[in-house]
DSSP file (Angstrom, degrees, kcal/mol; ACC not computed):
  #  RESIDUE AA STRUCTURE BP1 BP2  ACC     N-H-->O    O-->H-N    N-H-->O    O-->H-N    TCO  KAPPA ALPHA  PHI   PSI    X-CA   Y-CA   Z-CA
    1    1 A X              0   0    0      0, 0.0     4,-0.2     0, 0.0     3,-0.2   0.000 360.0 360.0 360.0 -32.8  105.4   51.8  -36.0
    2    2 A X     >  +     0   0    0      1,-0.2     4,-0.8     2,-0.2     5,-0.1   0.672 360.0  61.7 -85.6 -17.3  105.1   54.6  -33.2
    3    3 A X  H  > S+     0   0    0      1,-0.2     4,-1.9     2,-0.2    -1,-0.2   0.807 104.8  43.3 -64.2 -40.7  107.7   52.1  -31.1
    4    4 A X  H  4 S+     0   0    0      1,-0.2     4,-0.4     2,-0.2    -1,-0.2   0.347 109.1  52.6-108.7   1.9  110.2   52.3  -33.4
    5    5 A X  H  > S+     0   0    0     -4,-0.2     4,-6.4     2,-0.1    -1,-0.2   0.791 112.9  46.8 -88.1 -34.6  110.2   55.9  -34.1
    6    6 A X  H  X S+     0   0    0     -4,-0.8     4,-1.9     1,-0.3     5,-0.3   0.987 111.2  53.4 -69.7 -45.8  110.4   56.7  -30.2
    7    7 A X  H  X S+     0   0    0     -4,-1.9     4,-1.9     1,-0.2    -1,-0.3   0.877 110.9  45.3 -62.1 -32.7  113.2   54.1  -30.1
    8    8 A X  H  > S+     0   0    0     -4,-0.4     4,-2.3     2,-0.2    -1,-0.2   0.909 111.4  59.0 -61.2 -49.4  115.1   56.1  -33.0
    9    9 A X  H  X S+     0   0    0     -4,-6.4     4,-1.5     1,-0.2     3,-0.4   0.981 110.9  36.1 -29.4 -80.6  114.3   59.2  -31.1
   10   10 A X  H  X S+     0   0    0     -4,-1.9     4,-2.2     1,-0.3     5,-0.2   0.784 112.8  53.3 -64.1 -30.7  115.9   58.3  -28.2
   11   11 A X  H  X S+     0   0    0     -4,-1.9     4,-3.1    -5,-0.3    -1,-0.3   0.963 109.2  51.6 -46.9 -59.1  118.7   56.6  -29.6
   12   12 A X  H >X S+     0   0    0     -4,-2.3     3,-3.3    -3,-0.4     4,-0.5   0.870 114.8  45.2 -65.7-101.1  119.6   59.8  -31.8
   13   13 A X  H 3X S+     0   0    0     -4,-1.5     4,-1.5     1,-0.3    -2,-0.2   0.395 114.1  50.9 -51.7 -21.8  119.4   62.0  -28.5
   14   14 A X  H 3X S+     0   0    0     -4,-2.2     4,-1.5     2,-0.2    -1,-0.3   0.749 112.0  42.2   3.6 -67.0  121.5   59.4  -26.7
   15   15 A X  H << S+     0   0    0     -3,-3.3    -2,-0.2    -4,-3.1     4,-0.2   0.813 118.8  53.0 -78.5 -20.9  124.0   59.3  -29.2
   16   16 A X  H  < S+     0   0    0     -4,-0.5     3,-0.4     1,-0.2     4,-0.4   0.822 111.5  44.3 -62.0 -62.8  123.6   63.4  -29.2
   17   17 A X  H  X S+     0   0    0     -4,-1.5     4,-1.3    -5,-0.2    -1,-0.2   0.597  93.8  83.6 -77.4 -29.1  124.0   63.7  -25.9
   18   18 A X  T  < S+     0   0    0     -4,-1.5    -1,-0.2     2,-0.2    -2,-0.1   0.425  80.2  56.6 -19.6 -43.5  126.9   61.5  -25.5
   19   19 A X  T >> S+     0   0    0     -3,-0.4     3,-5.6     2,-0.2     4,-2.4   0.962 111.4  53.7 -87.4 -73.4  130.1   63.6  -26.4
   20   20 A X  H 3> S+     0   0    0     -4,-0.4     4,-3.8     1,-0.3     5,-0.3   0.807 105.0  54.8 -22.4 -71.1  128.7   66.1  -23.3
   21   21 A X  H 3< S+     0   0    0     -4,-1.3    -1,-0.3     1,-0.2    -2,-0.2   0.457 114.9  32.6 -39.5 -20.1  128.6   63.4  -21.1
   22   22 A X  H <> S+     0   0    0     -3,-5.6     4,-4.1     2,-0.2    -2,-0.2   0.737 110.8  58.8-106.2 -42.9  132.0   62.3  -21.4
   23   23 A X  H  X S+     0   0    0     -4,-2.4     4,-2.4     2,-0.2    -2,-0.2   0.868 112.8  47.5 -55.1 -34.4  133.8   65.6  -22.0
   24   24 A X  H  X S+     0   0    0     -4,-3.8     4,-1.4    -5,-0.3     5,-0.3   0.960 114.2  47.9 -73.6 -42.0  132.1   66.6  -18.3
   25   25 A X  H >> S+     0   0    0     -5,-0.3     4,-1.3     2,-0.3     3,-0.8   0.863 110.0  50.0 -41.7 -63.5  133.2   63.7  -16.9
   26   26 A X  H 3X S+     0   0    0     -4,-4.1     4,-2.9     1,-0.3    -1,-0.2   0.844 110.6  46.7 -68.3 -36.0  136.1   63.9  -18.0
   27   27 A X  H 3X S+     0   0    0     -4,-2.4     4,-1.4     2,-0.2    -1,-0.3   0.668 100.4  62.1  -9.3 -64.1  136.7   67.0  -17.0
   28   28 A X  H << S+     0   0    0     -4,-1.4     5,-0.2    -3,-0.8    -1,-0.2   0.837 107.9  50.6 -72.8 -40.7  135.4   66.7  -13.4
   29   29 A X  H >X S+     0   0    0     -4,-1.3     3,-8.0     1,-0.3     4,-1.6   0.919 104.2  53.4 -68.2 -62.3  138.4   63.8  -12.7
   30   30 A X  H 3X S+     0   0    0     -4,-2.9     4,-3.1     1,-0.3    -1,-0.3   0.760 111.2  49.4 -53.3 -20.6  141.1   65.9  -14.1
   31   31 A X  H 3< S+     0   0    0     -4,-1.4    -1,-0.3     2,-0.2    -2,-0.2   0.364 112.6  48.0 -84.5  10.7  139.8   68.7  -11.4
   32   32 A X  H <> S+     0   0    0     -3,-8.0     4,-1.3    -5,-0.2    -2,-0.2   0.787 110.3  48.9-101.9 -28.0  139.8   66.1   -8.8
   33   33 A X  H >< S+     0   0    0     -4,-1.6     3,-0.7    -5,-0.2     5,-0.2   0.991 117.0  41.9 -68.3 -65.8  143.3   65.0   -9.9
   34   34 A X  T >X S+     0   0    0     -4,-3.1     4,-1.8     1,-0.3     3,-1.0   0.859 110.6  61.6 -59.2 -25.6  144.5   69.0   -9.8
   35   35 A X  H 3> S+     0   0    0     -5,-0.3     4,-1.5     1,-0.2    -1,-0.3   0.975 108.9  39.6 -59.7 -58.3  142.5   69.4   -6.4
   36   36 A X  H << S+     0   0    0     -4,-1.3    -1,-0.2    -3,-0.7    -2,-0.2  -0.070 110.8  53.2-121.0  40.0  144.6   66.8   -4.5
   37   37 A X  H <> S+     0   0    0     -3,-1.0     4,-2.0     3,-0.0    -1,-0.2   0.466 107.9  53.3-113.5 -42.1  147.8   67.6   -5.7
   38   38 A X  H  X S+     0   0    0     -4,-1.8     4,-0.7    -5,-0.2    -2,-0.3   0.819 110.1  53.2 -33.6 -47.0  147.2   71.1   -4.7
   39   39 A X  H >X S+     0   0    0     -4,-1.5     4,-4.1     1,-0.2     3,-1.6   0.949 109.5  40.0 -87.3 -52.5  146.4   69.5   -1.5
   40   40 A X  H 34 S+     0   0    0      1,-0.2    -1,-0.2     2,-0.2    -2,-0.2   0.706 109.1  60.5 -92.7  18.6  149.7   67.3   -0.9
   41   41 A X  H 3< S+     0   0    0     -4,-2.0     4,-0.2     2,-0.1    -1,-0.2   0.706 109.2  40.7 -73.0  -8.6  151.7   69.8   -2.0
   42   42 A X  H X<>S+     0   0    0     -3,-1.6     3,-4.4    -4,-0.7     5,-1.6   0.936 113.1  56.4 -81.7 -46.2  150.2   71.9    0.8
   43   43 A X  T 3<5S+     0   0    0     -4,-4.1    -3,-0.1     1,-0.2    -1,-0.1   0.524  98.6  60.6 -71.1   7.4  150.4   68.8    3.3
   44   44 A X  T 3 5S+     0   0    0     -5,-0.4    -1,-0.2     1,-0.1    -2,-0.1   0.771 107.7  45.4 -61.2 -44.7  153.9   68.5    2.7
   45   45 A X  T < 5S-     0   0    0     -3,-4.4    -2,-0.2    -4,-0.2     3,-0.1   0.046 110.3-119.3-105.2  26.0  154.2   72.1    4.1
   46   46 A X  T   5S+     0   0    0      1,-0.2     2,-0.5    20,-0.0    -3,-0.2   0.881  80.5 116.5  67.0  16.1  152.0   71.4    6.9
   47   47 A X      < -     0   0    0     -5,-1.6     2,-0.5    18,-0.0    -1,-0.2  -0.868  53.2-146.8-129.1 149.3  149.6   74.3    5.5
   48   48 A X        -     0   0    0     -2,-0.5     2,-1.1    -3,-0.1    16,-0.3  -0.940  25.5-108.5-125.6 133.9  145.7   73.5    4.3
   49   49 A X        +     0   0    0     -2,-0.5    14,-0.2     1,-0.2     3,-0.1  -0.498  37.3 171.8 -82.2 115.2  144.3   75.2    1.7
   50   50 A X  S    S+     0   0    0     12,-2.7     2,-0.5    -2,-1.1    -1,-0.2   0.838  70.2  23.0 -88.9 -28.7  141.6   77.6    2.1
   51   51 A X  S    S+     0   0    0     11,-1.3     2,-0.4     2,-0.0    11,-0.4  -0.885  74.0 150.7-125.3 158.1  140.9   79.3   -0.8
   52   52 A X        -     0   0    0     -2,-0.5     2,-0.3     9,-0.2     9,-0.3  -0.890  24.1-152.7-170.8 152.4  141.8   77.8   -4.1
   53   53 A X  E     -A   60   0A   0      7,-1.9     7,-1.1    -2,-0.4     2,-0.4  -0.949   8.5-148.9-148.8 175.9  140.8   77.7   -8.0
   54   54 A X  E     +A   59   0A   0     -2,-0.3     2,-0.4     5,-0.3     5,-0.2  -0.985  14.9 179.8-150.5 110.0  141.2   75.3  -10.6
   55   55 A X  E >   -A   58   0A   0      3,-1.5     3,-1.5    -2,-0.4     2,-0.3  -0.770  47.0 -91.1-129.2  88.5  141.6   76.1  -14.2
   56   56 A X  T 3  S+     0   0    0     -2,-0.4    -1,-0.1     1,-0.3    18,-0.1  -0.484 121.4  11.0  82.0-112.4  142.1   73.8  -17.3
   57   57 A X  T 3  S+     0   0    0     -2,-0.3    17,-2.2    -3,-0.1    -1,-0.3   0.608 128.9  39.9 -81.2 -53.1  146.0   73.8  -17.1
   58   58 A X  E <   -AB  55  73A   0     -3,-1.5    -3,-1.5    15,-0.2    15,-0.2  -0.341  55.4-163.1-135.0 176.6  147.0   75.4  -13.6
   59   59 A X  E     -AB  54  72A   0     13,-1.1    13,-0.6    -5,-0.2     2,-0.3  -0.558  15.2-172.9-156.4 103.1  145.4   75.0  -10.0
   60   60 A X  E     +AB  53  71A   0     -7,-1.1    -7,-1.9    -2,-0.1     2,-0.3  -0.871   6.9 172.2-115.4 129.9  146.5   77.8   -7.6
   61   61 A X  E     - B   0  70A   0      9,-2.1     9,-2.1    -2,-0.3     2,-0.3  -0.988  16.7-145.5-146.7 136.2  145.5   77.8   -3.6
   62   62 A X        -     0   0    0    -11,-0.4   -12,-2.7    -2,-0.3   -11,-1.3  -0.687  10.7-148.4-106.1 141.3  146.5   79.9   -0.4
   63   63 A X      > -     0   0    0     -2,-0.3     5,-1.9   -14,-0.2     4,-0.4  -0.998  22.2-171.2-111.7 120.6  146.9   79.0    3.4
   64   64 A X  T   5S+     0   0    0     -2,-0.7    -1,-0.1   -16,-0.3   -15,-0.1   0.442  78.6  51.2 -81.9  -4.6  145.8   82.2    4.8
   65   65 A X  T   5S+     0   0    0    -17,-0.3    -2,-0.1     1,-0.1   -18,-0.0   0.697 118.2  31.2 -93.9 -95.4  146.7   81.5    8.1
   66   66 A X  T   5S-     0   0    0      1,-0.1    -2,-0.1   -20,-0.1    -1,-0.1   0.533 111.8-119.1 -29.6 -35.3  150.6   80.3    7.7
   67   67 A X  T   5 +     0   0    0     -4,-0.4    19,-2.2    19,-0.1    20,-0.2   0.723  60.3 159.5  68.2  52.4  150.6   83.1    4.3
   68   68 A X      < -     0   0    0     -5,-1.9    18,-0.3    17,-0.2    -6,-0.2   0.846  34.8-164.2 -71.3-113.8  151.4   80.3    1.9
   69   69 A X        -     0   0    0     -8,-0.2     2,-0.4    16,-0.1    -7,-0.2   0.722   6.0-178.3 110.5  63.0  150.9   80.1   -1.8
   70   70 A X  E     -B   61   0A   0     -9,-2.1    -9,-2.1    13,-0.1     2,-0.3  -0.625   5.7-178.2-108.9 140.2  151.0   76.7   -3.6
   71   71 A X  E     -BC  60  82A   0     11,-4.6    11,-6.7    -2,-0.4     2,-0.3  -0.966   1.7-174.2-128.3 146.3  150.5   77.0   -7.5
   72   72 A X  E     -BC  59  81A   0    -13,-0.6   -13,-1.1    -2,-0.3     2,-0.3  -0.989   4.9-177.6-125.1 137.2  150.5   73.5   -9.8
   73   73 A X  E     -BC  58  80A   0      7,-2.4     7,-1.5    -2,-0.3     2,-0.7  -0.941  13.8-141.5-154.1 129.0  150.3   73.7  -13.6
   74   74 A X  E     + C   0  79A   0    -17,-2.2     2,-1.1    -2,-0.3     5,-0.3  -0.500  16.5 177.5 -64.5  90.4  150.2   70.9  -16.2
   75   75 A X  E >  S- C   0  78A   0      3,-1.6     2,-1.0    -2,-0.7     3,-0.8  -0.604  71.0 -40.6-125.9 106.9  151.8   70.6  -19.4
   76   76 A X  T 3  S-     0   0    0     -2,-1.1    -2,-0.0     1,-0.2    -1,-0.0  -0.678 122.1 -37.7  34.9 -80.6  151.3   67.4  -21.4
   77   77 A X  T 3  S+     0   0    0     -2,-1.0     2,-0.7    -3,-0.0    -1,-0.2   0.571 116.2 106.3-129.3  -6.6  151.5   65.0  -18.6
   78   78 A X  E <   -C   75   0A   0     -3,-0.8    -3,-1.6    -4,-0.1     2,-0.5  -0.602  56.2-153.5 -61.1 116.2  154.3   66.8  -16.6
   79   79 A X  E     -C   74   0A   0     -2,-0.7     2,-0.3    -5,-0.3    -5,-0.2  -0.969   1.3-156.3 -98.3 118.5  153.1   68.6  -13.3
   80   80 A X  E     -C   73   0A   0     -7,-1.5    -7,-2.4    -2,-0.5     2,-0.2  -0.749   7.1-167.3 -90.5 112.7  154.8   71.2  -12.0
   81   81 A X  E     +C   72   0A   0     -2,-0.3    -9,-0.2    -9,-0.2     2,-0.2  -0.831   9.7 173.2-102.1 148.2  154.5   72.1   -8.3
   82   82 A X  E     -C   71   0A   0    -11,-6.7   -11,-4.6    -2,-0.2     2,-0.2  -0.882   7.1-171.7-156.7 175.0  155.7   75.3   -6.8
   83   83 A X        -     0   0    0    -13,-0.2     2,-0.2    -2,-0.2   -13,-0.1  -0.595   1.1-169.0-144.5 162.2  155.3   76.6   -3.4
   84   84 A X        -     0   0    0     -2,-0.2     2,-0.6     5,-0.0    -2,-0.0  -0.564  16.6-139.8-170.4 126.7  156.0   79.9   -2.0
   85   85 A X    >>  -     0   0    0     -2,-0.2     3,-1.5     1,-0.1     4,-0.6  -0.771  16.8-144.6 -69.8 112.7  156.2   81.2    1.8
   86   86 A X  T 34 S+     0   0    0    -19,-2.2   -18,-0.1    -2,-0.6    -1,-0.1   0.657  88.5  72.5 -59.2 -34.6  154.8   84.4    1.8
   87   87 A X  T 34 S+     0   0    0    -20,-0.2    -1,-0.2     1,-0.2   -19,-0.1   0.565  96.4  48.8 -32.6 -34.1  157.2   85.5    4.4
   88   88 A X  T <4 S+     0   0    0     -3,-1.5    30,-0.6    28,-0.0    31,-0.3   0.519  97.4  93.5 -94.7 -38.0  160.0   85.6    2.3
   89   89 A X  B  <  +D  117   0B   0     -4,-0.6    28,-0.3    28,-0.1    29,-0.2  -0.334  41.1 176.3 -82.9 147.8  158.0   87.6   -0.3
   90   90 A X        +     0   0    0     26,-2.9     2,-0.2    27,-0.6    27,-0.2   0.654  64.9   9.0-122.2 -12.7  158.0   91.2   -0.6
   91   91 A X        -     0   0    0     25,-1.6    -1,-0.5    26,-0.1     2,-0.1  -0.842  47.8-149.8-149.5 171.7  155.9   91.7   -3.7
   92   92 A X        +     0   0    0     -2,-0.2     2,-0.2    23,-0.2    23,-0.2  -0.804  19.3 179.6-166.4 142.5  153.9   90.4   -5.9
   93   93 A X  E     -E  114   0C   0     21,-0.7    21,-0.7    -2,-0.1     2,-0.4  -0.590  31.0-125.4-129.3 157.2  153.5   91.7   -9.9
   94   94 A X  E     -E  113   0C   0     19,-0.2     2,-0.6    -2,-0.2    19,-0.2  -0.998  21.7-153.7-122.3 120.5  151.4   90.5  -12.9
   95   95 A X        -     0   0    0     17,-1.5     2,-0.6    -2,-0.4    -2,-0.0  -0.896  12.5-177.3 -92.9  92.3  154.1   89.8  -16.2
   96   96 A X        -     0   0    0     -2,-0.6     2,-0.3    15,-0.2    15,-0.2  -0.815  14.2-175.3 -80.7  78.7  151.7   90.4  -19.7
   97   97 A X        +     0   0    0     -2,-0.6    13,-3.5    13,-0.5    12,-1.6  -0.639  27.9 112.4 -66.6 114.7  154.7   89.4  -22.0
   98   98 A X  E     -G  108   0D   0     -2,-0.3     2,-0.5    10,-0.2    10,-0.2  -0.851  60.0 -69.5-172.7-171.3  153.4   90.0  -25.7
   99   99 A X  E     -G  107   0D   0      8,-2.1     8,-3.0    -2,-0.2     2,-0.4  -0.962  28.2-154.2-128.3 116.7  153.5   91.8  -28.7
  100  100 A X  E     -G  106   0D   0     -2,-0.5     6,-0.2     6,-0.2     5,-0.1  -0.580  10.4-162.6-101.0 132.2  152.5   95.2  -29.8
  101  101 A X    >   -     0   0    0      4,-6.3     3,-1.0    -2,-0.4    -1,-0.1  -0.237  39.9-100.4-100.3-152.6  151.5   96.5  -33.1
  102  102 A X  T 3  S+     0   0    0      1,-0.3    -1,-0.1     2,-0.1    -2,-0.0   0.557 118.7  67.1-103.5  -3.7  151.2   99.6  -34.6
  103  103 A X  T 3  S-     0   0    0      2,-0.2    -1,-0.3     1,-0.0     3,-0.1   0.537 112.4-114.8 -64.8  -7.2  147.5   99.6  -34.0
  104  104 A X  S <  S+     0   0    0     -3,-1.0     2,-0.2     1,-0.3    -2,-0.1   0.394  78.3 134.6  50.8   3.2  148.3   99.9  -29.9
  105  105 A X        -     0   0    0     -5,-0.1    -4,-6.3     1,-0.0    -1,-0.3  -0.690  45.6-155.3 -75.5 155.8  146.7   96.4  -29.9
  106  106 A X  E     -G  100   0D   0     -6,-0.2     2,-0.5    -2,-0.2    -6,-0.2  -0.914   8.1-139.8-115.6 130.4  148.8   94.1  -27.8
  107  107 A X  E     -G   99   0D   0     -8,-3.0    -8,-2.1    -2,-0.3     2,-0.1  -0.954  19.3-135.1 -87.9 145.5  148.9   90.1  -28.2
  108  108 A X  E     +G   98   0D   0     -2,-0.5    -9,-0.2   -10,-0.2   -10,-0.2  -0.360  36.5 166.0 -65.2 154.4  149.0   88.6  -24.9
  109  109 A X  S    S+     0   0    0    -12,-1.6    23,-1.1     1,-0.1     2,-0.4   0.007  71.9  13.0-138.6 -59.2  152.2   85.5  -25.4
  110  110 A X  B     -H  131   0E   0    -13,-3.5     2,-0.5    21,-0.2   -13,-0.5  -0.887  63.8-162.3-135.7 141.5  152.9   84.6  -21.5
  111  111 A X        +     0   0    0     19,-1.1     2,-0.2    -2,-0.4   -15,-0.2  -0.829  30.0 177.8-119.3 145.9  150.6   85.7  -18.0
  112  112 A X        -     0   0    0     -2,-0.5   -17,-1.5    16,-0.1     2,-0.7  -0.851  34.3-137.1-157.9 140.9  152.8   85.2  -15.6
  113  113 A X  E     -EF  94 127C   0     14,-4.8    14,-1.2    -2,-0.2   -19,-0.2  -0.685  23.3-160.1 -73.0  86.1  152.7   85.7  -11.6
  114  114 A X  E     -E   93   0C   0    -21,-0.7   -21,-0.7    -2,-0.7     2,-0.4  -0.232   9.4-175.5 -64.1 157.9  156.1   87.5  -10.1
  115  115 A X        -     0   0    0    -23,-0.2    10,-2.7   -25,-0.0     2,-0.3  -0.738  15.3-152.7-134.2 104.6  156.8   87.0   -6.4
  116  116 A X        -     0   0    0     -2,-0.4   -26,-2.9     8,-0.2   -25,-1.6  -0.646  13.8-122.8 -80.5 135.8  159.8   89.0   -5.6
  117  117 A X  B     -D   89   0B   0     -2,-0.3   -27,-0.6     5,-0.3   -28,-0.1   0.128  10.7-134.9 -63.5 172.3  162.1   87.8   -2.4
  118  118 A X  S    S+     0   0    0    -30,-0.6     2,-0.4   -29,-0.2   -29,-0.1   0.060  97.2  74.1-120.7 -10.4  162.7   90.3    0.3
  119  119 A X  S >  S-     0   0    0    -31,-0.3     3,-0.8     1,-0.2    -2,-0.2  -0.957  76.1-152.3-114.7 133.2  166.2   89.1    0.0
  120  120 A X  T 3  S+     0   0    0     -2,-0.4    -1,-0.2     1,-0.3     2,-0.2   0.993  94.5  63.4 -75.5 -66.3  168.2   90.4   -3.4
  121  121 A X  T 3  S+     0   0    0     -3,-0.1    -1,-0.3    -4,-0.0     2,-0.2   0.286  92.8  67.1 -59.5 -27.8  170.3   87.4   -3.4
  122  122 A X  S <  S-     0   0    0     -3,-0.8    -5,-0.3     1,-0.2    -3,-0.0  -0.599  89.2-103.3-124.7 157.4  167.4   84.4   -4.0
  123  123 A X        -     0   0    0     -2,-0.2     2,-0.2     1,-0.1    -1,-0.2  -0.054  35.4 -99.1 -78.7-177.1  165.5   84.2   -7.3
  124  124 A X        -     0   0    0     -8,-0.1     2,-0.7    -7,-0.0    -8,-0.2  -0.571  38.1-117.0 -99.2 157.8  161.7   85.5   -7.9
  125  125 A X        -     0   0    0    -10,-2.7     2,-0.3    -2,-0.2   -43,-0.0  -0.924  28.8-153.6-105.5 110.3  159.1   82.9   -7.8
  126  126 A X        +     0   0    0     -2,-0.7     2,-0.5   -12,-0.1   -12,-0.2  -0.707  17.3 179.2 -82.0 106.4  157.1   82.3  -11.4
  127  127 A X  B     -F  113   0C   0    -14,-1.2   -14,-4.8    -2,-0.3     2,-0.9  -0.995  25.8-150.8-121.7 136.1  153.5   80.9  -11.5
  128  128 A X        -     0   0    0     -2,-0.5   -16,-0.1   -16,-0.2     3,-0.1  -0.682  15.3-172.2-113.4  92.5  153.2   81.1  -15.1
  129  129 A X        +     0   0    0     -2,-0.9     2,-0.3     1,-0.2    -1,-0.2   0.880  64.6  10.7 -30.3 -87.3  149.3   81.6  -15.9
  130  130 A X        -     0   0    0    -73,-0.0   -19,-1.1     4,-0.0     2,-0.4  -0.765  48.7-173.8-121.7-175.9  149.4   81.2  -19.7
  131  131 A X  B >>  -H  110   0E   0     -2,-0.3     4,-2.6   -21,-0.2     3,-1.2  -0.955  19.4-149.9-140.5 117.7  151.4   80.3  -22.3
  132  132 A X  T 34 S+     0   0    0    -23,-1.1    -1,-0.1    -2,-0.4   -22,-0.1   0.873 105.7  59.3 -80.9 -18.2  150.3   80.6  -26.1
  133  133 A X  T 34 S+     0   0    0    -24,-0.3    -1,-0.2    -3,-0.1     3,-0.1   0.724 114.4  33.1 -15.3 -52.5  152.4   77.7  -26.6
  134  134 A X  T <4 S+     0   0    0     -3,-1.2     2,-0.7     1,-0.3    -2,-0.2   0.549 128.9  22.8-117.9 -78.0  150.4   75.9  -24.3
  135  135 A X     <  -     0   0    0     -4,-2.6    -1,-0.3     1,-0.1     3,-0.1  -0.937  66.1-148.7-114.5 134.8  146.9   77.3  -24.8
  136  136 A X  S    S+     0   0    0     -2,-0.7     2,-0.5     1,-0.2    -1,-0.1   0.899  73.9  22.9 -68.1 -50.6  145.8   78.9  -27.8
  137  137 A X  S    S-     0   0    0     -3,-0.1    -1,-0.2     2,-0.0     2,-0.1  -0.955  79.1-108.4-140.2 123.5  143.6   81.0  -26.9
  138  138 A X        +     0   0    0     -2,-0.5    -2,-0.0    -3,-0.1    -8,-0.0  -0.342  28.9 168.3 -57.4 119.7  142.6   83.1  -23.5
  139  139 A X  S    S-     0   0    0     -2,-0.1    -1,-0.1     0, 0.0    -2,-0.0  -0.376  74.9 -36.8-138.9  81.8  139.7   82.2  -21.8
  140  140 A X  S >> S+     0   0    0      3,-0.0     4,-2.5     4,-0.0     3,-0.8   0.304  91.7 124.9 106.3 -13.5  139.8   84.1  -18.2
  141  141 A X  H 3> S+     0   0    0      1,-0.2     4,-2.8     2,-0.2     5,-0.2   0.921  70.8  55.7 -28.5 -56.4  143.2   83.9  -17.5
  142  142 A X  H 34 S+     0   0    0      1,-0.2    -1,-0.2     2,-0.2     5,-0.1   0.838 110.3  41.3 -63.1 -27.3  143.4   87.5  -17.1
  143  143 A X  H <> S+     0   0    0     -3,-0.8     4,-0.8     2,-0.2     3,-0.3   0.819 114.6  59.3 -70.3 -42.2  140.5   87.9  -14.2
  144  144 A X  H  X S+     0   0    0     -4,-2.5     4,-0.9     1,-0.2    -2,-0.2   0.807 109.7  35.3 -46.6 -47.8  142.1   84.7  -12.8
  145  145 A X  H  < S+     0   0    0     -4,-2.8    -1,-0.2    -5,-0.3    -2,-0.2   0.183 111.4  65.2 -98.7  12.2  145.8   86.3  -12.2
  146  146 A X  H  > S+     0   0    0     -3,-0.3     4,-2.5    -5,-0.2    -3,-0.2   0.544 104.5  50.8 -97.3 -35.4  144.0   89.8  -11.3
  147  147 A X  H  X S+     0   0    0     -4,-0.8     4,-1.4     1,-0.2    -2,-0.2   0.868 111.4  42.2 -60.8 -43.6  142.6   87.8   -8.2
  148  148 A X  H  X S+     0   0    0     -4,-0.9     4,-0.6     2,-0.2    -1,-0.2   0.242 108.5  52.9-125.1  26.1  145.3   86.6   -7.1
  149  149 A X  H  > S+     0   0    0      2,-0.1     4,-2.2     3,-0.1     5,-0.3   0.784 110.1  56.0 -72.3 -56.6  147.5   89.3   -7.4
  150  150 A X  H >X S+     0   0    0     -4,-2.5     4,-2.0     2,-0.2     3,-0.6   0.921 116.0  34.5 -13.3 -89.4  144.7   90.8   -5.5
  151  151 A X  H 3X S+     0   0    0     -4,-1.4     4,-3.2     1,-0.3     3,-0.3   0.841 114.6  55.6 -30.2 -63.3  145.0   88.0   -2.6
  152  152 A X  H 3X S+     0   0    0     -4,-0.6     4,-1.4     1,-0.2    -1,-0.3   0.818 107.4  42.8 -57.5 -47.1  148.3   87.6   -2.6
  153  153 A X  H <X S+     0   0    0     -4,-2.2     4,-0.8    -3,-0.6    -1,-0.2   0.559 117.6  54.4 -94.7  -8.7  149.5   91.5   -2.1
  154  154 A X  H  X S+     0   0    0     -4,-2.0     4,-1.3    -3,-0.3    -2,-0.2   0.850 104.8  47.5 -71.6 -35.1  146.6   91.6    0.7
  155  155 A X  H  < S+     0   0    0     -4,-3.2     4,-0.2     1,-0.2    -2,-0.2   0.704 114.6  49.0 -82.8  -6.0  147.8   88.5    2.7
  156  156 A X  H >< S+     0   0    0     -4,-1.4     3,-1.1    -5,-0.3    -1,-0.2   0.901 110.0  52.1 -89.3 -10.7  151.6   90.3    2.5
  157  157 A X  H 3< S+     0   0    0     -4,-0.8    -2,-0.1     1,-0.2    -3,-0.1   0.910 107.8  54.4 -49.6 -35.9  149.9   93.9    3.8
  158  158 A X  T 3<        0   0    0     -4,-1.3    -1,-0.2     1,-0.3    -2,-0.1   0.499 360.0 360.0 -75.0   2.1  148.6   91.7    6.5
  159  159 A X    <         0   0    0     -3,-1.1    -1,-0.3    -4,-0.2    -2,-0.1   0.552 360.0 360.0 -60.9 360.0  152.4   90.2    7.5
């Protein structure tokens, strides 16, 4: 009798435990998939990435030495590279595109990264954080694109 209770046990925490087990799992590949696209888009450009971070949707990574800047971001099965030489860049701006009420609360809509040209004539470069489109709901975005606005407008003081 005591056999077949244990066996019930473990079975029930098995089947309990399942969902976890696959959702990390699954997980873990798709940040091995965004990891080494981030990476040959860098090895395209000759540049290796030294710092880098990996979020649900987007995966964004700097060569500090060359000043480089490769962002990727996912949106149903399409992947979006974009690249940016830091050389070129003269700024770089954080876009909270959203909606205000008459409360002074703001919805957040669109994060977005600017990178302004040094040259008037060539377009700004976008790395578009979030999207409520996209993701429903914020979870860290904003701390995420505060960082690397951070990063980003230190390695162009350092040009």
């Amino acid at each position: 009798m005591e056999l077949g209770i244990v066996a019930i046990g473990l079975a029930s925490v098995a089947l309990c435990a399942m969902p976890f087990v696959v959702t990390n799992r699954s997980r873990k590949t798709k940040e091995k998939q965004m990891k080494s696209s981030l990476n040959d888009i860098a090895n395209k450009h000759n540049c290796q990435i030294n710092e880098y971070e990996i979020f649900g949707h987007y995966a964004i990574g700097v060569d500090a030495n060359k000043k480089f800047v490769f962002f990727i971001s996912k949106s149903g099965e399409v992947l979006n590279q974009q690249y940016a030489d830091l050389s070129s860049i003269k700024t770089s701006e954080i876009a909270n595109i959203g909606k205000s009420y008459a409360r002074k609360e703001k919805i957040t809509e669109r994060l977005l990264l600017n990178l302004f040209p040094k040259k008037t004539n060539e377009s700004d470069t976008v790395f578009e954080f979030y999207d409520v489109e996209v993701n429903y709901q914020l979870s860290g975005e904003f701390q995420s694109i505060e960082k690397w606005n951070r990063t980003i407008n230190y390695l162009l003081k350092s040009n």
